[in-house]
N, C-alpha and C positions, 0 to 999 in steps of 0.2 A: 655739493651734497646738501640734500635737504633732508633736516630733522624739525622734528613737533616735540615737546618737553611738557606733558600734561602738569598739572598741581600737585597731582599724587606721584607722580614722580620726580618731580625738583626736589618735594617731602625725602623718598626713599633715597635719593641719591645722596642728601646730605648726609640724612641719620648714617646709614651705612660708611660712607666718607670720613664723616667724624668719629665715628667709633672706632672706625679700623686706627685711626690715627690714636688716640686715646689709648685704645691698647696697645700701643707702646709702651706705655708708661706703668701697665700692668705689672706688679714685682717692683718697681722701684722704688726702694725705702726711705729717698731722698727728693720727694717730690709730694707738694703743698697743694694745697687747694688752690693758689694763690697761682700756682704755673700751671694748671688743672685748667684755669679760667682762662689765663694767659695764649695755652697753646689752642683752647678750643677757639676762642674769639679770631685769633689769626687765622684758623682753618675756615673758620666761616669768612672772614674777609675775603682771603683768594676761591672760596666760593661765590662770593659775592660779585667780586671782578670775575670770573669767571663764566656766569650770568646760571649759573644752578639755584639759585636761590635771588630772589629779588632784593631782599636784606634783612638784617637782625640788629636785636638790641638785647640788654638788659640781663649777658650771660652772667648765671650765678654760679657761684659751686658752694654747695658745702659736706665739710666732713663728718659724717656719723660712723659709728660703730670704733670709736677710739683712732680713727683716722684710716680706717682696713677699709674702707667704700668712700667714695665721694660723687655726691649727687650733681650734674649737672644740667641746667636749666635757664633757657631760651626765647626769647619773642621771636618766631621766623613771618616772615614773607616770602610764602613760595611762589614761584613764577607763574604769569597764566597766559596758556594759549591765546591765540590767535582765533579766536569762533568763527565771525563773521567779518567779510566787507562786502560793503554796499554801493555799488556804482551806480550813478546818476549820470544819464544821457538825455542831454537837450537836444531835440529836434530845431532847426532853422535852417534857412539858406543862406549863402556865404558870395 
């Protein structure tokens, strides 16, 4: 099976990816910014292995609004196609 995985789709696959995971955690009143950061960074990992995403750094979270929201924030590298190959063919005799 052949697939093509544009930029702006490695993009959408994660965001989507990661959030659906994240909202798990939506309602629970026992979970820190700290596991916030924890479980995103993991889920970008096996994105990463996974080859959806090229790589990341630098996940942050933090808490605002008395801890009812928490922000999370990313350096990604999304993946980039394949555009062009260019073959070279020398003529000679053999």
């Amino acid at each position: 099976v052949y697939t093509e995985m544009s930029a702006v789709e490695s993009l959408n696959i994660c965001l989507k990816d990661l959030r659906s995971r994240l909202d798990l955690e939506i309602g629970n009143s026992n979970v820190s910014s700290n596991d916030i950061k924890r479980i995103a960074s993991n889920r970008l990992a096996i994105q990463r292995d996974r080859g959806v995403i090229k790589d990341f750094k630098n996940v942050d979270c933090e808490s605002v609004l008395s801890g009812q929201r928490i922000n999370v924030t990313f350096d990604l590298a999304v993946t980039q196609p394949l555009n062009f190959i260019t073959v070279t063919a020398r003529l000679s005799s053999f």
